[in-house]
N, CA, C and O of each residue as an XYZ file, in Angstrom:
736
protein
N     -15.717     21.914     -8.298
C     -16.540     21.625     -7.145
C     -16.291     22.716     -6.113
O     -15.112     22.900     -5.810
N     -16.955     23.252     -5.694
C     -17.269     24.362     -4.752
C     -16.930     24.352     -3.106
O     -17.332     23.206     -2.905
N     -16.631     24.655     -2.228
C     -16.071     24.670     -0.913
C     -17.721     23.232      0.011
O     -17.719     22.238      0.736
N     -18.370     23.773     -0.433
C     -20.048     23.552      0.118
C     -19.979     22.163     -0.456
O     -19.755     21.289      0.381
N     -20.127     21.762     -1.734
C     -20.197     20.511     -2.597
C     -18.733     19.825     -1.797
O     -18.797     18.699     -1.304
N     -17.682     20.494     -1.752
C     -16.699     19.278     -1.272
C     -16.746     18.927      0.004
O     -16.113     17.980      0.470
N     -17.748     19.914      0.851
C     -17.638     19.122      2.451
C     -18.807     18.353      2.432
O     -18.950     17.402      3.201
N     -19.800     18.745      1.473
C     -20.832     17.782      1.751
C     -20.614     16.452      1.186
O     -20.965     15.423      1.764
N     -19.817     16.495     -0.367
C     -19.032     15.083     -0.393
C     -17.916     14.300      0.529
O     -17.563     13.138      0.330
N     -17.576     14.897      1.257
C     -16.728     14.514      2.191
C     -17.319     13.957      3.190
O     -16.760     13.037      3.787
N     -18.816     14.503      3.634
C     -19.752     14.132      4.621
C     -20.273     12.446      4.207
O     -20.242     11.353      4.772
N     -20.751     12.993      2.883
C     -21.459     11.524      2.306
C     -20.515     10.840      2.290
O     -20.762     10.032      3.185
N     -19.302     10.520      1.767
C     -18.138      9.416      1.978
C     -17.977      8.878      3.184
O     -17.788      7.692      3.454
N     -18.037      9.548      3.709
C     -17.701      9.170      5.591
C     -18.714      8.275      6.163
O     -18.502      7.226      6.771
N     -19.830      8.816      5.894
C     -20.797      8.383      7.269
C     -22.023      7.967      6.338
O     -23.013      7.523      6.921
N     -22.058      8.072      4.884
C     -23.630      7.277      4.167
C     -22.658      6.531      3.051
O     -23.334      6.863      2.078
N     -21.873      5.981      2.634
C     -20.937      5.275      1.800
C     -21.690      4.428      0.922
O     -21.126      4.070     -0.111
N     -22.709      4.092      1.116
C     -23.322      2.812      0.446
C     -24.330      4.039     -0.038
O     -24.657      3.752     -1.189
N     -24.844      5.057      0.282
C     -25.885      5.583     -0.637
C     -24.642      6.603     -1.444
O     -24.525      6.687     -2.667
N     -23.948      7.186     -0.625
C     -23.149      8.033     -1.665
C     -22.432      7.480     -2.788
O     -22.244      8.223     -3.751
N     -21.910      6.044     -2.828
C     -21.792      5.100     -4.111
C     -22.859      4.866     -5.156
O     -22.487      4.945     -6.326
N     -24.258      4.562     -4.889
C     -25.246      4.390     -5.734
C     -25.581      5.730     -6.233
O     -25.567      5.819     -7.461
N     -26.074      7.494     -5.150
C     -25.673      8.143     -6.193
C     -25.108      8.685     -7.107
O     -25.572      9.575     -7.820
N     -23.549      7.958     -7.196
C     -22.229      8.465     -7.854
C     -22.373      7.606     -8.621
O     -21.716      7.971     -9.596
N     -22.921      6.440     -8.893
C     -23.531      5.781     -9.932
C     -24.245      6.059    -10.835
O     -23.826      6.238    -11.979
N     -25.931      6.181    -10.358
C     -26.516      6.970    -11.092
C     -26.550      8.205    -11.545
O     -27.280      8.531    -12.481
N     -25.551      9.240    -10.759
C     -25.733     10.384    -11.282
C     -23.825     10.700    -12.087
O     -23.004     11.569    -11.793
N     -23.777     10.022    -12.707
C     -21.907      9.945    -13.472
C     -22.365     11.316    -13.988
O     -23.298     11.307    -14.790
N     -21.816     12.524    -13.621
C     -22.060     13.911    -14.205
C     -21.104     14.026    -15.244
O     -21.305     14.750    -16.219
N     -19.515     12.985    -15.007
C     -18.209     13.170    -15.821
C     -17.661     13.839    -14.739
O     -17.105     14.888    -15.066
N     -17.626     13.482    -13.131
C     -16.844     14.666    -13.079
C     -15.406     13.885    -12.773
O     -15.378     12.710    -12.406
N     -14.156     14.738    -12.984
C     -13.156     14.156    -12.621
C     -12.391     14.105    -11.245
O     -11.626     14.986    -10.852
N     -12.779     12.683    -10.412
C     -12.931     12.841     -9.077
C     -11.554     13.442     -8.592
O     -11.453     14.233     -7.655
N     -10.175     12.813     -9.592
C      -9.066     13.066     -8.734
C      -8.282     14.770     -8.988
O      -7.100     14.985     -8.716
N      -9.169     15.757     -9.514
C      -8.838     16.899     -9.910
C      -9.828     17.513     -8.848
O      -9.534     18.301     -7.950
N     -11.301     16.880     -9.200
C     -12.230     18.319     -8.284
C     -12.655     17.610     -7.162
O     -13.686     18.012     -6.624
N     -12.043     16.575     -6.661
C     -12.126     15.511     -5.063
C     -10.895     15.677     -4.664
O     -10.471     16.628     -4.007
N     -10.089     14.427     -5.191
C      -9.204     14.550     -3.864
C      -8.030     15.476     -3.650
O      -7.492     15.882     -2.620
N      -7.746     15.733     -5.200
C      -6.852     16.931     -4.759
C      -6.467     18.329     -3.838
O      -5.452     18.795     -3.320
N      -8.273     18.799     -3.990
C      -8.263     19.686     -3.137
C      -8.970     19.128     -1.048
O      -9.254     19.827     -0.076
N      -8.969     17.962     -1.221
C      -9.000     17.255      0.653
C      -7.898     17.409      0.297
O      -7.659     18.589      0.556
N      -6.722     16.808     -0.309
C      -5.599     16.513      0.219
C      -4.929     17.929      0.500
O      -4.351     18.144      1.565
N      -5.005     18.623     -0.229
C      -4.513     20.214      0.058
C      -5.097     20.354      1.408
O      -4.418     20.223      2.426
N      -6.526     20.658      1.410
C      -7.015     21.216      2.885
C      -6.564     20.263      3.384
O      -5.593     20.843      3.871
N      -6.433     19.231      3.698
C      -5.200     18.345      5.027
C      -4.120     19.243      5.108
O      -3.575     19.755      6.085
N      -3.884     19.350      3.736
C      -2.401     19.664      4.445
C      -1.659     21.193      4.885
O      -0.641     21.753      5.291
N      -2.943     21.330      4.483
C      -3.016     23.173      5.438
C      -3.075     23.273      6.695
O      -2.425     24.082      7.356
N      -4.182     22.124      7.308
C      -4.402     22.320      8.262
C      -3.166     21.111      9.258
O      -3.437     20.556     10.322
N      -1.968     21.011      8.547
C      -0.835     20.549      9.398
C      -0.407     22.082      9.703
O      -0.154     22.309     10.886
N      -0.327     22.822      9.084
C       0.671     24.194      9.800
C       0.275     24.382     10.799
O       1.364     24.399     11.372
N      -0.557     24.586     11.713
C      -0.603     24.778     12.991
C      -0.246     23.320     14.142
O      -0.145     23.279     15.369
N      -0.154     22.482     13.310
C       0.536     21.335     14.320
C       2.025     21.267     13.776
O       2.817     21.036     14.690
N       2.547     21.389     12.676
C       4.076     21.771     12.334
C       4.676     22.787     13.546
O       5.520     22.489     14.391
N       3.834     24.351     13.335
C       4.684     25.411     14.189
C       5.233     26.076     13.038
O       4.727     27.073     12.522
N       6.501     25.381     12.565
C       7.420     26.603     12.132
C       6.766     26.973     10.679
O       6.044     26.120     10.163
N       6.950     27.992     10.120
C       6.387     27.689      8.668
C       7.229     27.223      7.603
O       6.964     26.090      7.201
N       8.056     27.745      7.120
C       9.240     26.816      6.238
C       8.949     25.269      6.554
O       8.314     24.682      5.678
N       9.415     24.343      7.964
C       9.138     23.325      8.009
C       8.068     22.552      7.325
O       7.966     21.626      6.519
N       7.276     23.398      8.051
C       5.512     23.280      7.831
C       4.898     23.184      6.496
O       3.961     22.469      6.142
N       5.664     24.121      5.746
C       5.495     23.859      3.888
C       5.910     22.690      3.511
O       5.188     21.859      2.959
N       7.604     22.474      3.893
C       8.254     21.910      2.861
C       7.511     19.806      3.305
O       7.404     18.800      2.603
N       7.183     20.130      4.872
C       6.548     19.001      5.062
C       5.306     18.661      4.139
O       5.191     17.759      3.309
N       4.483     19.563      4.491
C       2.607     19.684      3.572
C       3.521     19.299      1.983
O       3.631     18.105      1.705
N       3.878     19.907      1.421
C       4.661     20.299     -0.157
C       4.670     18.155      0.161
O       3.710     17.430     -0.099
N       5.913     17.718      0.702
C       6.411     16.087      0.194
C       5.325     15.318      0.560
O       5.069     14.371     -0.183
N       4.364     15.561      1.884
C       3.410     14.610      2.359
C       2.519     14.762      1.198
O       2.491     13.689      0.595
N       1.646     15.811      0.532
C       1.278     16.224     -0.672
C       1.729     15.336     -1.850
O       0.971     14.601     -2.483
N       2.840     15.466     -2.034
C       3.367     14.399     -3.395
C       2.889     12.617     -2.647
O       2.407     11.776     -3.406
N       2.996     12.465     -1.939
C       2.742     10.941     -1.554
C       1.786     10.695     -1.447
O       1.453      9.563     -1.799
N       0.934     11.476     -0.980
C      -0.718     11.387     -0.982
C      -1.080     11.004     -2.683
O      -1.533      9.908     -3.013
N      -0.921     11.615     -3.218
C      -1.355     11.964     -4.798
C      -0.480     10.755     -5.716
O      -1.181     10.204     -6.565
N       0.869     10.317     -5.644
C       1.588      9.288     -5.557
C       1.062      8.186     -5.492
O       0.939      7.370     -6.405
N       0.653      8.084     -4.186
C      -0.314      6.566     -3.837
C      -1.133      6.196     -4.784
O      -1.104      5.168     -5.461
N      -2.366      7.672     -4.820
C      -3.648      7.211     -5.759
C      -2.862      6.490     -7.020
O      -3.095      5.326     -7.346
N      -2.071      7.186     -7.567
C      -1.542      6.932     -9.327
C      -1.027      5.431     -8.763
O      -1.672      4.469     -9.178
N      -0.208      5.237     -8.089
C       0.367      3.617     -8.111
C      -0.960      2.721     -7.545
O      -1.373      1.957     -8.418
N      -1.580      2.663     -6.499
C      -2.807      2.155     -6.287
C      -3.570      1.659     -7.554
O      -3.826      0.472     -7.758
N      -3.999      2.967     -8.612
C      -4.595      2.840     -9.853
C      -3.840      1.837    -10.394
O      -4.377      0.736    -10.518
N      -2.518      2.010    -10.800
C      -1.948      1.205    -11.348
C      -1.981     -0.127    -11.393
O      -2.317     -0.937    -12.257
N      -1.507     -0.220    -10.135
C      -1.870     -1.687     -9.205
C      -3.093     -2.409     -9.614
O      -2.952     -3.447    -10.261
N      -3.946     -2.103     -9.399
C      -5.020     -2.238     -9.320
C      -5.660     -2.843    -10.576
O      -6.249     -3.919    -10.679
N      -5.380     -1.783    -11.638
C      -5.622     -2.096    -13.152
C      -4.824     -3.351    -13.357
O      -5.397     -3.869    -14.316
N      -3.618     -4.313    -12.937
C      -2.835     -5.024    -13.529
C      -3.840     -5.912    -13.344
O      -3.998     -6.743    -14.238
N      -4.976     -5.959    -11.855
C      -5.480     -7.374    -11.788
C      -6.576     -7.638    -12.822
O      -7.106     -8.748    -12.785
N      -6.872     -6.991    -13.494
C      -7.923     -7.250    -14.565
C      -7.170     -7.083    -16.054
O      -6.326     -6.320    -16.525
N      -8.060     -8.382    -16.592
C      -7.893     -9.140    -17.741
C      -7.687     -7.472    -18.659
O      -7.876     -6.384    -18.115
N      -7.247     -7.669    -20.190
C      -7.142     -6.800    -21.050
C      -8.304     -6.286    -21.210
O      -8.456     -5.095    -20.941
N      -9.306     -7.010    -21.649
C     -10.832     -6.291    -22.246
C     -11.136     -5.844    -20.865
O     -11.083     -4.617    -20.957
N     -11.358     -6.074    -19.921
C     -11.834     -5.355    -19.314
C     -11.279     -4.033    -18.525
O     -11.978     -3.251    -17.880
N      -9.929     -3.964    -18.713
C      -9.770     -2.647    -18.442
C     -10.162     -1.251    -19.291
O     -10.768     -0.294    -18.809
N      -9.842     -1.325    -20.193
C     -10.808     -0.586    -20.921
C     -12.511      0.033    -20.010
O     -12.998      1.141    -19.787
N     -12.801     -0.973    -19.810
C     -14.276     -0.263    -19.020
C     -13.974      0.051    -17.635
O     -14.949      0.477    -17.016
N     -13.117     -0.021    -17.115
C     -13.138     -0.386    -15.673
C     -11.971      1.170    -15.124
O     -12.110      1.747    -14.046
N     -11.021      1.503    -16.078
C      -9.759      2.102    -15.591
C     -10.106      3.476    -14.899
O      -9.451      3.893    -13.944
N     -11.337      4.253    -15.520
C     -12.263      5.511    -14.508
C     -12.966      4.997    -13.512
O     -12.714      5.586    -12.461
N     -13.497      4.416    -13.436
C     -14.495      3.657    -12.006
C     -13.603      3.090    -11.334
O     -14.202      2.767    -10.308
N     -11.863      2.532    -11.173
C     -11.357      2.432    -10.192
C     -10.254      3.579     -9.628
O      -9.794      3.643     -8.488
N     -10.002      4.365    -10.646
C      -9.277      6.254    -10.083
C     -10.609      6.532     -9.137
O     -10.444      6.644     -7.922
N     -11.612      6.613     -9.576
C     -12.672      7.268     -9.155
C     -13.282      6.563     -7.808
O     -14.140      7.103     -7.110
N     -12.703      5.251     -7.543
C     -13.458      4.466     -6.074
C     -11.904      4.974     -5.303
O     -11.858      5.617     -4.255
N     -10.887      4.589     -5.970
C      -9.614      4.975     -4.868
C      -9.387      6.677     -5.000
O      -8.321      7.048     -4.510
N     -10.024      7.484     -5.443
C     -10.429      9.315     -5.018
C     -11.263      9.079     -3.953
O     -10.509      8.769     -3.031
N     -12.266      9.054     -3.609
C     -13.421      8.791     -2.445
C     -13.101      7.471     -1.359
O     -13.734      7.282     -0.320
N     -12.139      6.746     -1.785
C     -12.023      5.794     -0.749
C     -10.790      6.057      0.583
O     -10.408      5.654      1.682
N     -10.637      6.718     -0.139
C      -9.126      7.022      0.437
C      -9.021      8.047      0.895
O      -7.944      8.622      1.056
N     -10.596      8.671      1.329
C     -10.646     10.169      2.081
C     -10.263     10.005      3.752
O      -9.799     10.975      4.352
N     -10.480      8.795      4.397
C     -10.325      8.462      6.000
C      -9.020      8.808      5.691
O      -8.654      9.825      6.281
N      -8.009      8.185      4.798
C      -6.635      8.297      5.448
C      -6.138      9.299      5.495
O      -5.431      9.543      6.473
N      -6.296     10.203      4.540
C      -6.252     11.322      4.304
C      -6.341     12.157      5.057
O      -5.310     12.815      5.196
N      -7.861     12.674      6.128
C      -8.059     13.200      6.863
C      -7.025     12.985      8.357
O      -6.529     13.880      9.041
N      -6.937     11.647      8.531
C      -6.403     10.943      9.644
C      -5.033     11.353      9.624
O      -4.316     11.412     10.623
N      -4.712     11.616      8.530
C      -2.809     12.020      8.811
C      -2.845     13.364      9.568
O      -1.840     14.049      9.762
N      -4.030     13.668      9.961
C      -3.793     15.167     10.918
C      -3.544     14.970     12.618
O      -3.262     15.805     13.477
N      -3.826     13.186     12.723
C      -3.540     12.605     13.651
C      -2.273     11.769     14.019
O      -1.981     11.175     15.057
N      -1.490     11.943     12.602
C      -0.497     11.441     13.151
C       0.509     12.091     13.933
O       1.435     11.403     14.363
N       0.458     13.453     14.208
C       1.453     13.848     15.055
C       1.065     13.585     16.287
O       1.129     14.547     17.052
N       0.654     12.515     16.756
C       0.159     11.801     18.084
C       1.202     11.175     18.884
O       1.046     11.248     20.103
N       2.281     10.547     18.422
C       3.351      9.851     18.743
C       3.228      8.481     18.645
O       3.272      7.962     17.529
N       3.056      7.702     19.803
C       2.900      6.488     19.851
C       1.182      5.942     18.972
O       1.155      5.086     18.087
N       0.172      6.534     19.393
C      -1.430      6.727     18.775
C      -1.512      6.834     17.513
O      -2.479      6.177     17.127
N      -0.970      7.342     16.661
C      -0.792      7.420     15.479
C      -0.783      6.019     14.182
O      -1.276      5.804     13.074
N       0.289      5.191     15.377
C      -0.531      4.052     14.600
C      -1.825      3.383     14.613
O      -2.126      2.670     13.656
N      -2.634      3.536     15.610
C      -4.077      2.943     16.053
C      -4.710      3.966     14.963
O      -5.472      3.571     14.080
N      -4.403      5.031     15.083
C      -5.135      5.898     14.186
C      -5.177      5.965     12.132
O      -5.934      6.439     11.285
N      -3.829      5.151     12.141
C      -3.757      4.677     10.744
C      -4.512      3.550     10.942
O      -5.491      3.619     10.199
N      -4.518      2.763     11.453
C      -5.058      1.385     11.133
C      -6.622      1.624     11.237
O      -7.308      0.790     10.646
N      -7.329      2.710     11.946
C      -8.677      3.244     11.870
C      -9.162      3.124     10.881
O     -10.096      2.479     10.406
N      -7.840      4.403     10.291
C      -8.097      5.128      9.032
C      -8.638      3.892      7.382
O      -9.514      3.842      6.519
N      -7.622      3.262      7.745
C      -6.914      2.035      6.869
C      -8.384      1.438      6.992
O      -9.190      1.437      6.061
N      -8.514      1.163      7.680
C      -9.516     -0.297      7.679
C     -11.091      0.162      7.369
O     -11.911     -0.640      6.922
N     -11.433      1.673      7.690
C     -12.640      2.452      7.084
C     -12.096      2.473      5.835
O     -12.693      1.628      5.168
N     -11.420      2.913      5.313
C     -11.265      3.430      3.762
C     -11.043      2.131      2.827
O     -11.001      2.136      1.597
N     -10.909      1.010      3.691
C     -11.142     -0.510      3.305
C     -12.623     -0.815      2.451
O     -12.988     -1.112      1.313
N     -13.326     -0.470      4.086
C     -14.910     -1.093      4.148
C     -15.632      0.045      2.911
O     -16.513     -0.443      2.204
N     -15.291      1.362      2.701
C     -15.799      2.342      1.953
C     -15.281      2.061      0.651
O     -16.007      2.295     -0.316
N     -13.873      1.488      0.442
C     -13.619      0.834     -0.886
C     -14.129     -0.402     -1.431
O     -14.084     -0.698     -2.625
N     -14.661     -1.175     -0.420
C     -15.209     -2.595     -0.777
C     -16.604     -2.170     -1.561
O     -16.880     -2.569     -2.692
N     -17.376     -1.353     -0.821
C     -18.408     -0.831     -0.892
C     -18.660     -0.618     -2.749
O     -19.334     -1.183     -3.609
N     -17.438      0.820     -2.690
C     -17.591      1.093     -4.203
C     -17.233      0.133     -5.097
O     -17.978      0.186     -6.075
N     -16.273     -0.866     -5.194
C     -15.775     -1.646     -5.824
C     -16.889     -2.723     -6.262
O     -16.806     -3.397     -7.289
N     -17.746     -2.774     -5.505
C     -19.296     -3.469     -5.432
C     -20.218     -2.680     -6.764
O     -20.629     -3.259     -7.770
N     -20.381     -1.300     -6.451
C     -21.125     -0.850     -7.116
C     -20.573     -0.515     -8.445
O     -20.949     -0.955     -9.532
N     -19.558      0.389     -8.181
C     -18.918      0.381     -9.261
C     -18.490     -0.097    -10.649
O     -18.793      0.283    -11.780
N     -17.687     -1.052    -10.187
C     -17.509     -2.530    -10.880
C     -18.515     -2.401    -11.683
O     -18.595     -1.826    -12.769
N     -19.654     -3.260    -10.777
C     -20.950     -3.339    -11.890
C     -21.681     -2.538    -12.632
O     -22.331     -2.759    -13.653
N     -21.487     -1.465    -11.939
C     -21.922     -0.470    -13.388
C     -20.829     -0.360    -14.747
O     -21.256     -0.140    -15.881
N     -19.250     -0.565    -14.419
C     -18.690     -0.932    -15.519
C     -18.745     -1.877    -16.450
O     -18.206     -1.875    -17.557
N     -19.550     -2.844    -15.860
C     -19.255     -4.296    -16.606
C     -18.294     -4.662    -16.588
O     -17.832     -4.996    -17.679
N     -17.548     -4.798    -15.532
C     -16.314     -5.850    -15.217
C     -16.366     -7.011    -15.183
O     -15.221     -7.446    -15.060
N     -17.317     -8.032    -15.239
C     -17.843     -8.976    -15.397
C     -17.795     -9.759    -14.196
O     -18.740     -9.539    -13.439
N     -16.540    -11.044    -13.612
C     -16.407    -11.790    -12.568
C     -15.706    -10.926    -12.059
O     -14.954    -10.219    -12.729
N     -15.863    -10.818    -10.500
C     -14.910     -9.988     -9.747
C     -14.559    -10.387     -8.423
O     -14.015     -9.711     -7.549
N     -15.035    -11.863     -8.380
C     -14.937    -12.476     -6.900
C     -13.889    -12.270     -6.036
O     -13.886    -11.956     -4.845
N     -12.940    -12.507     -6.864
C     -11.608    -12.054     -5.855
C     -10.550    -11.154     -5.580
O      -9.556    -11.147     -4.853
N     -11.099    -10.382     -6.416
C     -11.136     -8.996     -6.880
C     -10.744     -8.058     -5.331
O      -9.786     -7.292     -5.225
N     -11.313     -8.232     -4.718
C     -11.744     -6.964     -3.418
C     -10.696     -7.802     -2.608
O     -10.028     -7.106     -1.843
N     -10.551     -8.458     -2.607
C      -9.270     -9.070     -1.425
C      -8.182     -8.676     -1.697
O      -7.486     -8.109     -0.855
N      -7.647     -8.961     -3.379
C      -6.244     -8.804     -4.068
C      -6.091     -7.318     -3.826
O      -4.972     -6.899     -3.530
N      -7.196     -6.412     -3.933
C      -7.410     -4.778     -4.304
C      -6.740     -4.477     -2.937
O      -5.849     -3.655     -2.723
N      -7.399     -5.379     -1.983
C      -7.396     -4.376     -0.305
C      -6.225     -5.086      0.213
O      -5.979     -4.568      1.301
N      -5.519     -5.866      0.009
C      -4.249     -6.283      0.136
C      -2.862     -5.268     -0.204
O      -1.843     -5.025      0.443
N      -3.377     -4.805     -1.575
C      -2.727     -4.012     -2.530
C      -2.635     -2.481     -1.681
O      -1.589     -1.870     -1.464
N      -3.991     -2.063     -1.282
C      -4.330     -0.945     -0.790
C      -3.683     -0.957      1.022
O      -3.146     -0.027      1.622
N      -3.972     -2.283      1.490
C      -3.198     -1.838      2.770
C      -1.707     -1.774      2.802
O      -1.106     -0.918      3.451
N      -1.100     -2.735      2.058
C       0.888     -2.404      1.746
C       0.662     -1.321      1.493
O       0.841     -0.613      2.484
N       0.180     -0.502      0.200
C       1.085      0.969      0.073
C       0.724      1.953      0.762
O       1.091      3.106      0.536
N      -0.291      1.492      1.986
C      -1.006      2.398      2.752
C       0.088      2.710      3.626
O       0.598      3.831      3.627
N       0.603      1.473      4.611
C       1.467      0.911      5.206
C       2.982      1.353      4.811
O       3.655      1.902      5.684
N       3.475      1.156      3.672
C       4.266      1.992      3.297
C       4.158      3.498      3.243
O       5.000      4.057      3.945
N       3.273      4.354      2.539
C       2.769      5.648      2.536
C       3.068      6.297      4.203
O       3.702      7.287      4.571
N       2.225      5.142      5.047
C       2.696      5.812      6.126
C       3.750      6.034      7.219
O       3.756      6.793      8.187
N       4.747      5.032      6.713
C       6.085      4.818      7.146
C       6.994      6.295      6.199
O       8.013      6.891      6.547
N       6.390      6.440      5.330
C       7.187      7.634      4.565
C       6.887      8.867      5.341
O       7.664      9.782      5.612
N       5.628      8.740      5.654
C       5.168     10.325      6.118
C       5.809     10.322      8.090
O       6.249     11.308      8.683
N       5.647      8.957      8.645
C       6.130      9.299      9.835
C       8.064      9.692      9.623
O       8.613     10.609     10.233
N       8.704      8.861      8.755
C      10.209      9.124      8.474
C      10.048     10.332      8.032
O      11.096     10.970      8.123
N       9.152     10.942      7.576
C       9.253     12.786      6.812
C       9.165     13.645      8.303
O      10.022     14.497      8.537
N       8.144     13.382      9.224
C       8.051     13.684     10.952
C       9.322     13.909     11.359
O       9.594     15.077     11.637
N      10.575     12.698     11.518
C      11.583     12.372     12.035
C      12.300     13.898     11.407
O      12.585     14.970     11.941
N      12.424     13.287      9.819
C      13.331     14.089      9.015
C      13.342     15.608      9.429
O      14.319     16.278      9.765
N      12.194     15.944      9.340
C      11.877     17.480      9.654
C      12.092     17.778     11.320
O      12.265     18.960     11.617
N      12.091     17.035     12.137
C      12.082     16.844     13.274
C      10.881     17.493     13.965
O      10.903     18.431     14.761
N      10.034     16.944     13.595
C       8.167     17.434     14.073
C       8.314     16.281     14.861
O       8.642     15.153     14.493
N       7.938     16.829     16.384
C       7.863     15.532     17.468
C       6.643     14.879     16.770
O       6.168     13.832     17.210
């Protein structure tokens, strides 16, 4: 995916969520969201901490661990996630939920450029958190059903329960990584 294609997917996630789900529906190209999506947002996040780090050594070795936790999350999230569905249906379901928590999980992502805020930082996770909620409910809607997951009623509660703890955790790691490094 190309510099142009990833901001304009980044655009559609954000601010048209309900059409950018139906065309990621109909148009399944194969692509693999968590290689040519989120890997490279999460990189550009975390580039653009070096100028709020300062030092550069710091500034790497911070981007470098916040980097592993970002990418961390998705894989345990997935994980998570997959336990709540029956055997047969994971099988259909285990790409369409990597692929809703790659695109859902772009607010928080972006938003950790706000956490060197101090006290604000938490209002600004819980922003983050609670959009990348409503944008995951969204796909989990469409999604789903294009997998044939079959019943999924309670599905989106257990998911976003799941998704706000390790969010919540995730971001207790990255503010203790702040401390550690000593980034006010």
């Amino acid at each position: 995916m190309g510099v142009k294609a990833l901001v304009l997917t980044v655009l559609a996630v954000l601010f048209r969520p309900g059409t950018f789900w139906k065309e990621l529906k109909r148009d399944d190209q194969g692509v693999n969201a968590l290689k040519d999506y989120a890997v490279p947002v999460i990189a550009v996040v975390q580039l653009c901490k070096f100028p709020l780090v300062g030092v550069p050594r710091t500034a790497m070795l911070f981007s470098l661990v916040t980097f592993i936790v970002d990418v961390s999350v998705i894989y345990l999230l997935a994980g998570g996630i997959m336990r709540l569905f029956d055997r047969q249906q994971k099988e259909n379901v285990q790409d369409a939920v990597l692929t809703i928590l790659c695109y859902a999980l772009t607010p928080v992502w972006l938003f950790e450029l706000l956490y060197f805020t101090g006290g604000w930082s938490w209002f600004f996770a819980a922003a983050a958190l609670s959009y990348a909620l409503v944008i995951g409910r969204m796909g989990f809607a469409v999604m789903l059903d294009a997998a044939g997951a079959g019943r999924t009623e309670g599905f989106a509660g257990k998911a976003g329960l799941l998704i706000i703890m390790t969010e919540i955790a995730a971001f207790l790691v990255i503010r203790g990584l702040l401390r550690f490094f000593t980034i006010p």
